[in-house]
C-alpha positions in Angstrom: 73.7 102.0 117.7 77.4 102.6 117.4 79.7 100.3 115.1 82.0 97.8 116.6 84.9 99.8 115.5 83.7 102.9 116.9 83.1 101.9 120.3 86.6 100.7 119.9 88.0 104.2 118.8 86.0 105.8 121.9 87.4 103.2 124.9 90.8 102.5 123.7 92.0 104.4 121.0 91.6 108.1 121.6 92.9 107.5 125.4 95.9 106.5 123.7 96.3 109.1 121.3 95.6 111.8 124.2 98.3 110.5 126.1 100.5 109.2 123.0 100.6 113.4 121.8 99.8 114.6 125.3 96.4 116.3 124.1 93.8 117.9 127.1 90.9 117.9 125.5 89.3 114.8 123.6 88.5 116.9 120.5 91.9 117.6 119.5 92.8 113.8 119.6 92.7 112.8 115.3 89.9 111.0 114.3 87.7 109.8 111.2 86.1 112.5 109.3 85.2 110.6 105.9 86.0 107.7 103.5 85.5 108.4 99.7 85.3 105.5 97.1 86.1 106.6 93.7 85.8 104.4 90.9 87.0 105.2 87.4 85.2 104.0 84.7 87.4 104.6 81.3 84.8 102.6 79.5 82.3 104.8 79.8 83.3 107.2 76.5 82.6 104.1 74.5 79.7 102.0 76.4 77.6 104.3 78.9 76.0 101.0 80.7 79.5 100.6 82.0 79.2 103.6 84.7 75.8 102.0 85.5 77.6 98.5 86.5 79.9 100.5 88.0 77.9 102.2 90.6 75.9 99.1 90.9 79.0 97.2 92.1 80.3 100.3 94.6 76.6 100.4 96.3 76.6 97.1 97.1 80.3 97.5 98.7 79.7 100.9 100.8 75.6 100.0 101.2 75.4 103.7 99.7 74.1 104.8 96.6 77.1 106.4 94.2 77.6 109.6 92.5 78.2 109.1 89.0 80.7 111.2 88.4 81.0 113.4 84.6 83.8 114.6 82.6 84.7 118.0 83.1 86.0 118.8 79.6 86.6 117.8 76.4 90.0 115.5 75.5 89.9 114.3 71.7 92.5 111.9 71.7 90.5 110.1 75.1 87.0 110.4 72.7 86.2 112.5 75.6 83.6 114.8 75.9 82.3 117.4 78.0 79.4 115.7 80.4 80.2 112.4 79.6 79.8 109.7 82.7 83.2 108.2 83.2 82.9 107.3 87.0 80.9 106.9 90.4 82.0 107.9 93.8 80.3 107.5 97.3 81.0 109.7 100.0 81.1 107.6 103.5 80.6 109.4 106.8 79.3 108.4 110.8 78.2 104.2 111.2 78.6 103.7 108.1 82.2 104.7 107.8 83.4 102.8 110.4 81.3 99.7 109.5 83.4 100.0 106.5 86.8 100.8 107.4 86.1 97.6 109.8 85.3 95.4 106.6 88.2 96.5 104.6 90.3 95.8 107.6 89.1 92.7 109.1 87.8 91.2 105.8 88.5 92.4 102.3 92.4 93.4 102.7 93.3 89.6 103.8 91.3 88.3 101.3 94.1 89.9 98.9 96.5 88.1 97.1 99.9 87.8 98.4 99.4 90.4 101.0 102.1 91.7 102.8 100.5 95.4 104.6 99.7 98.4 103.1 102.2 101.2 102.2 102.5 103.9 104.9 104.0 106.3 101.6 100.4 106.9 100.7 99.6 110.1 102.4 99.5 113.4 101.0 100.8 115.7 103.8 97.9 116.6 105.4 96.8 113.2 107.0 95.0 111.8 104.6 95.0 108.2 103.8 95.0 106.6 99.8 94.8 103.0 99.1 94.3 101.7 95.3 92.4 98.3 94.8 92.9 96.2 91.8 89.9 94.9 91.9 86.7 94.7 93.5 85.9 90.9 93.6 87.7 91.1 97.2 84.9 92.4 98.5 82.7 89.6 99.6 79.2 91.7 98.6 80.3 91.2 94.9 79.6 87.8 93.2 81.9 86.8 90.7 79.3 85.4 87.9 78.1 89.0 87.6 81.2 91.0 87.0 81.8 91.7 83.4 85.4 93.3 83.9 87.3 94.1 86.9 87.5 97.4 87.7 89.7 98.9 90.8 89.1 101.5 92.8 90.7 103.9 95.6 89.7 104.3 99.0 90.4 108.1 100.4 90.7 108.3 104.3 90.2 111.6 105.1 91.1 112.1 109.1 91.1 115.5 111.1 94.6 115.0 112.2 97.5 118.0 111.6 100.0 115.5 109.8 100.6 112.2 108.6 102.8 110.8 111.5 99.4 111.6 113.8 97.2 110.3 111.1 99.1 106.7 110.5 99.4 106.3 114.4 96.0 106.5 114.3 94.6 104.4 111.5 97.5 101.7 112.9 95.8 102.0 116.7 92.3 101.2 114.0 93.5 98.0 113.1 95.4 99.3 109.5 98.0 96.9 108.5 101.0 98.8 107.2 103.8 97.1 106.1 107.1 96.6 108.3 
């Protein structure tokens, strides 16, 4: 069973993108590859339950289970050591993508506070797609009695197209509001 918003990239979008960059072939029209959730967890030199909540909180937003992620080497002025947990990440691909690129659209990104679009600066070159989250009580999965401390995160839309002009046409044609 394919996602709402991926019936919606098959019917409507990718025609347009074929005939938008005059592409032949369906293939080379840009699409979706992955979405990675990283959440940092600075807390986690001092109190190692905080990584726990952490990934806790980011399963129950992608409906994936996290990676917690480890320190690679040793900082002494962080109190950081080698191996330590200070994160979780969840690596989203397929359905479940889409379902949640649909969410954060349609859902979670109104539900932020004086909202005015997202910035169309945030791509690295390649046609990749950041966005940083304050907070992850905008996600309607999380209940606010149970959060101890807010904790943001970033989203990472990784898409198969050449450069960022083909990559923000495309996540605009997905329902992305960038700002004017």
């Amino acid at each position: 069973m394919a996602t709402r918003l991926k019936e919606h990239y098959e019917s409507v979008v990718r025609p347009n993108l074929m005939k938008e960059f005059g592409y032949k072939n369906k293939l080379q029209a840009p699409r979706l590859d992955k979405i990675v959730i990283n959440m940092g967890v600075g807390e986690g030199v001092t109190d190692a339950k905080k990584p726990e909540a952490a990934a806790k909180d980011l399963s129950a937003i992608a409906g994936q289970r996290p990676v917690i992620t480890r320190s690679r080497k040793a900082i002494a002025t962080y109190k950081l050591r080698e191996n330590m947990p200070i994160g979780c990440k969840v690596t989203l691909r397929r359905d479940r993508m889409y379902e949640f690129l649909d969410r954060l659209v349609n859902i979670v990104l109104p539900r932020v506070r004086d909202f005015k679009g997202v910035s169309s600066k945030s791509f690295d070159g390649r046609g990749n797609f950041t966005l940083g989250l304050h907070d992850q009580l905008i996600f309607p999965e999380i209940s606010y009695e149970k959060v101890d401390k807010l904790k943001g995160m970033n989203v990472t839309i990784v898409t198969t197209a050449p450069n960022d002009n083909q990559a923000r046409t495309l996540l605009k044609h997905l329902g992305m509001p960038f700002r004017a």
